[in-house]
C-alpha positions, 0 to 999 in steps of 0.5 A: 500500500502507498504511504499517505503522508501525515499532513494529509492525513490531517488536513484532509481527513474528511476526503480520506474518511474515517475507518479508511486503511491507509499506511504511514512510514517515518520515524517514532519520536515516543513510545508510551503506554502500559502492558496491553496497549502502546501509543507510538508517536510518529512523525515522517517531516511533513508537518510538525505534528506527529501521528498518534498509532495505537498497537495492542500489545498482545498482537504484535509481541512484547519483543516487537513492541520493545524494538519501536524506540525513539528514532526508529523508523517504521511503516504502519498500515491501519484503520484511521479512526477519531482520537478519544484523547488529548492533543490529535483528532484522529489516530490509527489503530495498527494492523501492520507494522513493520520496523524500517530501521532501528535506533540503539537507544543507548547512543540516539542522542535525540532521547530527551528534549531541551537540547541545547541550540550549540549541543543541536549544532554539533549534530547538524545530520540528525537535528532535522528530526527535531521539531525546532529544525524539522519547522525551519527546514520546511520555512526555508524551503518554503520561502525558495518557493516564495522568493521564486514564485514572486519573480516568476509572477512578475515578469522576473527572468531566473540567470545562472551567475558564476559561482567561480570568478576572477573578479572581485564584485565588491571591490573588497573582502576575502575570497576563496582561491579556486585552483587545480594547481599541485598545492606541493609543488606550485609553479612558480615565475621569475619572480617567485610568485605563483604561475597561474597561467600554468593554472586551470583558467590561467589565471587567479580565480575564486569564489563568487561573493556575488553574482551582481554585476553578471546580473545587470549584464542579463538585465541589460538585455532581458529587462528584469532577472534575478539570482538565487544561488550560493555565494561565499566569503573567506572572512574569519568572522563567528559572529552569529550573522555570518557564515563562509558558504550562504545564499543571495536572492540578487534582483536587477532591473532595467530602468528602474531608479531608487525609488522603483528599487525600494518599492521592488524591496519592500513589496518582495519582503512582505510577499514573502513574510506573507506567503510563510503566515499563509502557508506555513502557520503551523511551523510558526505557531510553534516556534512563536509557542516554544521559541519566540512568544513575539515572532507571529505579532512581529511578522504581521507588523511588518505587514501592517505599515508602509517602511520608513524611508530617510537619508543616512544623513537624517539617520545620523541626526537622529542617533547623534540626538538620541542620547544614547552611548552606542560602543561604536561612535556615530558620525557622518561618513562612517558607516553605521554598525548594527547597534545603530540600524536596530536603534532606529527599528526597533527605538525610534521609529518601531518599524522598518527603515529604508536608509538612502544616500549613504557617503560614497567613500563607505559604499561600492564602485558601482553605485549611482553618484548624487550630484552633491558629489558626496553621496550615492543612491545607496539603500539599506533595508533595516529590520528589527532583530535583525538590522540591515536585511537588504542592501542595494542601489540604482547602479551608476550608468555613466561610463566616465563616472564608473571609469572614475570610481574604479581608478580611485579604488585602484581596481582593475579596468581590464578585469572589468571589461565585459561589466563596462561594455554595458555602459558603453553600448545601450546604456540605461538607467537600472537597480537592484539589491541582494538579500541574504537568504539566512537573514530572511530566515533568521527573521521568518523563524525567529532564530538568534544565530544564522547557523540554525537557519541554514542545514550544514553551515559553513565556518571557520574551522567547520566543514563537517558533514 
């Protein structure tokens, strides 16, 4: 007989009908019960709810019974049937069952509840069988589907960027190096500095940090496109918003100026804010219930209101203002930390903060420049919990302005050829932004660190499983 997964079994108990036979394979997270009858909780990742099965003890044997343990895996076959207990409406009463897999309860370290989040991470293989991971691997993919869905819906086009590059999209930062080179017997040249022309590209190549400026190529040509791909950076940072190996969703749109980006921004986080109440609740629910006690009221606020939106400079205004002693020191020009974005979020203003115009001297080469000659047309999309969730701007469309801002950064002009040949021929005015595919998930769950948003994160010191 075919399995029926759990959560239909709930949902559409009324399609199915009560004293239908159907089966169920997962796993058993407990077994309770007395000498005639066990009550075996099961639960197959579907939903965060588990399945209650109800097994006469004297029709399958005490030998059986006692191999049903927390983490083995079965396959039941019964009659569904209306619950006369607390907490589920309907059960099944067995009439088969079969042990999948089983699960020595001396060392399934899963036995108890309350695990700790850094015990939980350290076990990143099994912590999926918890309710905690089971609820945000299903919001994480739930969000993919969102992310792709709201692109799809408006004329959005999906490009593959590089994950391997030899240009540096940021101007800055650590890379990983990608090479096919004999790490103990490297060429060298007469310098003796490495030979990369001997190397698989013939040249250095590393990691993409971004798959932005492919992404305006494609949007100077299909219009609008986005990415959702992996991105990667060799900072060794273990803070609790950083990881090595993470996800960017990187929009880019074909004329269309700030003002059309932060719309685009703003419209796209509460689609997908939205899409995880309406689709994903019961995840929530329990999370907000065992996790977070505001998570729920803090998704349907960012809902409720239109985002704030003011320049860096009136941002530094108010926190110069505030009176409050921030560790790091707020001035014009110097870019502000996360301590100053959640002040305005979550103090100041109580809701979220488009930040634009920021000095151009803390922003990338790529950003559009302000008459003023100071300033570019930067945005930041600031979040509560979370800070800065979004950045972006409208990109710089002038050849000789982007000539400019590459040579006062000492960049390469050569290595930045193809990405400048859109501004020489059919040049237009454009944007676009990146999200952090963690931070939205940070936000959606509730979760403190990004490393429990993520199945098997990659730190410094951590490429295990």
């Amino acid at each position: 007989m075919k399995e029926t997964r759990i959560v239909k079994i709930l949902k559409e108990t009324a399609t199915i009908g009560i004293g239908t036979v159907i089966n169920v394979k997962g796993w058993v997270r407990t077994r309770r019960g007395n000498n005639t009858v066990a009550f075996v909780a099961v639960n197959d990742g579907s939903t965060v709810f588990n399945i209650q099965v109800v097994v006469d003890i004297d029709k399958f044997g005490e030998d059986k019974i006692k191999q049903i343990t927390t983490g083995a895996s079965i396959s039941v076959t019964g009659k569904l049937v209306e619950s006369t207990g607390k907490g589920q409406s309907v059960e099944i009463l067995a009439d088969e069952i079969e042990i999948l897999g089983l699960a020595d309860t001396e060392t399934f370290p899963l036995q108890k509840k309350g695990h700790s989040m850094e015990f939980l991470r350290s076990i990143a293989h099994l912590r999926p069988r918890t309710n905690y991971f089971g609820c945000v691997l299903r919001l994480r993919h739930a969000m993919a589907f969102a992310i792709h869905k709201y692109f799809n819906d408006r004329g959005f086009f999906y490009l593959h960027t590089p994950i391997i590059t030899s240009a540096d999209a940021e101007g800055a930062g650590e890379m990983f190096r990608v090479t096919a080179l004999n790490m103990e017997n490297l060429p060298l040249d007469e310098n003796g500095k490495v030979d990369y022309t001997e190397d698989f590209f013939g040249k250095p190549t590393n990691l993409t940090v971004s798959g932005q400026l492919n992404g305006e190529m494609g949007a100077m040509a299909l219009g609008k496109i986005y990415t959702f791909g992996p991105t990667f950076r060799a900072e060794n940072s273990n803070t609790p918003r950083h990881l090595a190996e993470f996800w960017m969703i990187e929009p880019e749109m074909a004329f269309y100026d700030l003002q059309d980006n932060m719309d685009t921004a703003e419209e796209f986080i509460k689609y997908c804010i939205s899409y995880a109440l309406e689709n994903n609740f019961d995840d929530l629910q329990y999370l907000n219930d065992f996790f977070d006690k505001e998570l729920i009221d803090r998704l349907r606020s960012i809902l409720a209101v239109d985002f704030i939106r003011l320049s860096y400079t009136e941002a530094i205004e108010i926190l110069i203002n505030s009176g409050r002693k921030f560790e790091f020191k707020v001035s014009w020009g110097a870019d502000l930390q996360a301590e100053h974005e959640r002040y305005l979020v979550e103090q100041h203003f109580k809701q979220p903060v488009i930040l634009i115009d920021y000095p151009k001297d803390i922003k990338a080469f790529y950003m559009k420049q302000n008459d003023d000659g100071k300033t570019v047309r930067a945005m930041d999309v600031l979040f509560p919990k979370i800070g800065e969730i979004i950045g972006g701007s409208q990109r710089e469309e002038d050849l000789e302005k982007l000539l400019a801002a590459i040579d006062e950064r000492n960049m390469s002009k050569e290595e930045l050829r193809y990405y400048l040949d859109t501004r020489r021929y059919g040049t237009a005015v454009h944007s676009g932004f990146g999200l952090g595919f963690g931070r939205l998930l940070l936000f959606v769950t509730g979760m403190g660190n990004i490393r429990d948003v993520v199945p098997f994160p990659r730190t410094p010191q951590n490429a295990d499983f």
